[in-house]
C-alpha positions as CSV (number, residue, x, y, z in Angstrom):
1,X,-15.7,78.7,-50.2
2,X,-14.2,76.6,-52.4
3,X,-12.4,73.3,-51.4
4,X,-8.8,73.1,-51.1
5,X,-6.7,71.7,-54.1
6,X,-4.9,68.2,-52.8
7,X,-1.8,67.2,-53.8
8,X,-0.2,63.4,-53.2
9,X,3.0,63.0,-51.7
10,X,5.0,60.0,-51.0
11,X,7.6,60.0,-48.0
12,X,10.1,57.9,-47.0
13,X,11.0,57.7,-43.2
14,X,12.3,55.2,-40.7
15,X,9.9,52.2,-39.4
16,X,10.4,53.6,-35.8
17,X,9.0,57.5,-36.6
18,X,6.3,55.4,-38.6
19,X,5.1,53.4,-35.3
20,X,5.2,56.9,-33.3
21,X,3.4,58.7,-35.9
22,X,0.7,55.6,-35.8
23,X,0.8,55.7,-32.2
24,X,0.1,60.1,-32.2
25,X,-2.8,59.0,-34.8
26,X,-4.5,56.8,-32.1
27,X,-3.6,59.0,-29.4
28,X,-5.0,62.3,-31.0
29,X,-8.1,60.4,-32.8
30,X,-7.1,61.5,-36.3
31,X,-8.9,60.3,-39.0
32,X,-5.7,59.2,-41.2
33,X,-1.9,59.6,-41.2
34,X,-2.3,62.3,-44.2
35,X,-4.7,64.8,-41.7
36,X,-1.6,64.1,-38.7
37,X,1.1,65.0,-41.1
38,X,-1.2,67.7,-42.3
39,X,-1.5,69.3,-39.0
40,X,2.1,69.0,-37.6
41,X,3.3,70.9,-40.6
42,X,0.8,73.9,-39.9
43,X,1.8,73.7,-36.7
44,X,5.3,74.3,-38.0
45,X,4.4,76.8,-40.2
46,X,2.5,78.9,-37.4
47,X,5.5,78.6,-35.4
48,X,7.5,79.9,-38.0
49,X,5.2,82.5,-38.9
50,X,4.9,83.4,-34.9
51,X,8.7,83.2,-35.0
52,X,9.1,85.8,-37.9
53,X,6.9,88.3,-36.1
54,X,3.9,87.8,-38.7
55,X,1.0,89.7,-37.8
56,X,-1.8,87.0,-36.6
57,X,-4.5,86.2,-34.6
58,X,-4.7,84.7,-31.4
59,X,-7.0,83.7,-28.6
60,X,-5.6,83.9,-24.8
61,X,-7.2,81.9,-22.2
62,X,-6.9,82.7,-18.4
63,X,-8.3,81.0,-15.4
64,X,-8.5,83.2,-12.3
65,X,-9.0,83.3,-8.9
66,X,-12.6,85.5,-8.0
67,X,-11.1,86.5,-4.6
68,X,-8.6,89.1,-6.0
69,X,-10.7,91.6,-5.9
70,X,-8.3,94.2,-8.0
71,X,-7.7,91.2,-10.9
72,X,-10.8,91.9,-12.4
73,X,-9.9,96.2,-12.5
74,X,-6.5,95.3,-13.6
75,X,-7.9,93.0,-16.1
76,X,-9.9,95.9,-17.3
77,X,-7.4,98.4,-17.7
78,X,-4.8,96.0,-19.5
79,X,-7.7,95.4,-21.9
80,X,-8.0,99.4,-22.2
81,X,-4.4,99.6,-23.0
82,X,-4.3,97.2,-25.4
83,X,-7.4,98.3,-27.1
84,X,-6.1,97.9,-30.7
85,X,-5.3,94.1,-29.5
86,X,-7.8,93.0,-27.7
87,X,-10.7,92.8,-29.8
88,X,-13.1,90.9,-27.8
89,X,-13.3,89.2,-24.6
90,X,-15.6,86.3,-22.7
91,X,-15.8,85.3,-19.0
92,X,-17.4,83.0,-17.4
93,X,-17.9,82.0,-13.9
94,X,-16.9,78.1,-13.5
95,X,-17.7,78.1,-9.9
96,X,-17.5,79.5,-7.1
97,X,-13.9,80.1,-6.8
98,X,-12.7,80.4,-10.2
99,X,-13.4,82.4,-13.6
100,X,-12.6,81.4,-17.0
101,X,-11.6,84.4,-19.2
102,X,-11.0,83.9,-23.4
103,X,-9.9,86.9,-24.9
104,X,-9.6,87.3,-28.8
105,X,-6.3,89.0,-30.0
106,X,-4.9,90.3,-33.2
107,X,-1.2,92.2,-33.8
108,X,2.2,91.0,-34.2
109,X,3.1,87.4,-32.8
110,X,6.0,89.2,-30.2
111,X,3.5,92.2,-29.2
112,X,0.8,89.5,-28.5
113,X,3.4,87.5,-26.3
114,X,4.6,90.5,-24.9
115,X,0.8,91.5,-23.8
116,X,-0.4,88.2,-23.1
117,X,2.7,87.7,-20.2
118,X,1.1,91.3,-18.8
119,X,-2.3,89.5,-17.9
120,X,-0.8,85.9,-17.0
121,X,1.5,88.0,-14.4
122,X,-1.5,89.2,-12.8
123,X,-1.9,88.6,-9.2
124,X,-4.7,86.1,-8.5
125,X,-4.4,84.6,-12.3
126,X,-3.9,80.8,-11.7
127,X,-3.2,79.5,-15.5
128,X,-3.0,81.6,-18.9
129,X,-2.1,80.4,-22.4
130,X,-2.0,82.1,-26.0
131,X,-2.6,80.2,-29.0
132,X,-1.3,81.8,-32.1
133,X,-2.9,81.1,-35.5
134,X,-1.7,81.9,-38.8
135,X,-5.0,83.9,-39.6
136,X,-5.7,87.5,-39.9
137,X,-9.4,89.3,-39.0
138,X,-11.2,91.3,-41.6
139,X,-11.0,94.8,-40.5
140,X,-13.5,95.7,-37.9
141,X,-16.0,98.7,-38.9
142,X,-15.7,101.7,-37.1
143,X,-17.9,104.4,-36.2
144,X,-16.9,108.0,-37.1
C-alpha cells in the first residue's frame, strides 16, 4: 500500500488551547502535535460520518456476568437476528465471574447503535461500548 501523501499546514490558535493540546500529547503518549491534531480531526470526521448515517464498521465490546444463565442464549439469538450485522464475534472467559465478548459489526452507523443498545440492555450485561470507524469490509464470500 502506498504511503499517504502529506501536506503542511500552519495554524494559528490561542497560547492556552496550545498548553492543553501539549498537555493531551503527554497525556495520550503521542509522538508529535501533528499525529494529536491528526487524530482529533478523524475523530471528528467519524463522528460526522456516524452522524450522517454512513455505512461503517464497528467493533462492540461487552463484559458480562457468567451467572445469567439466559444471557449467553439471548446473546445468541440477537446475533441470529442481526446476522447481516454481526459478522464475527469473540469471547473470552476473564475469570470466574465475568466474560469478555468483542463482536465485529458492519451496517449503517444508527442501525448499529440501534443493535448494539439491544445487547447492552441485556440482563446480566455489566458494561458494553461500540466504536464506530470510518471503514467499510470487503464483501464477505458466500457459499451458494
Amino acid at each position: 500500500m502506498a504511503k499517504a501523501k502529506l501536506a503542511r499546514i500552519s495554524v494559528t490558535v490561542p497560547e492556552i488551547t496550545l498548553e492543553a493540546l501539549d498537555q493531551k500529547i503527554v497525556d495520550q503518549h503521542y509522538e508529535s502535535r501533528s499525529q494529536a491534531i491528526v487524530d482529533m480531526i478523524n475523530r471528528h470526521l467519524i463522528a460526522e460520518q456516524a452522524h450522517s448515517n454512513a455505512v461503517m464498521v464497528g467493533t462492540l465490546t461487552l463484559l458480562y456476568d457468567v451467572e445469567h444463565l439466559q444471557l449467553r442464549n439471548q446473546l445468541i439469538d440477537l446475533q441470529q437476528l442481526f446476522l447481516a450485522q454481526v459478522i464475527s464475534s469473540l469471547h473470552i472467559q476473564l475469570d470466574q465471574q465475568k466474560i469478555l465478548q468483542v463482536m465485529l459489526m458492519q451496517g449503517a452507523s444508527t442501525e448499529l447503535r440501534h443493535i448494539s443498545q439491544q445487547f447492552i440492555a441485556l440482563k446480566g450485561v455489566i458494561k458494553g461500548h461500540l466504536e464506530l470507524m470510518d471503514a467499510v469490509m470487503p464483501p464477505i464470500p458466500q457459499n451458494d
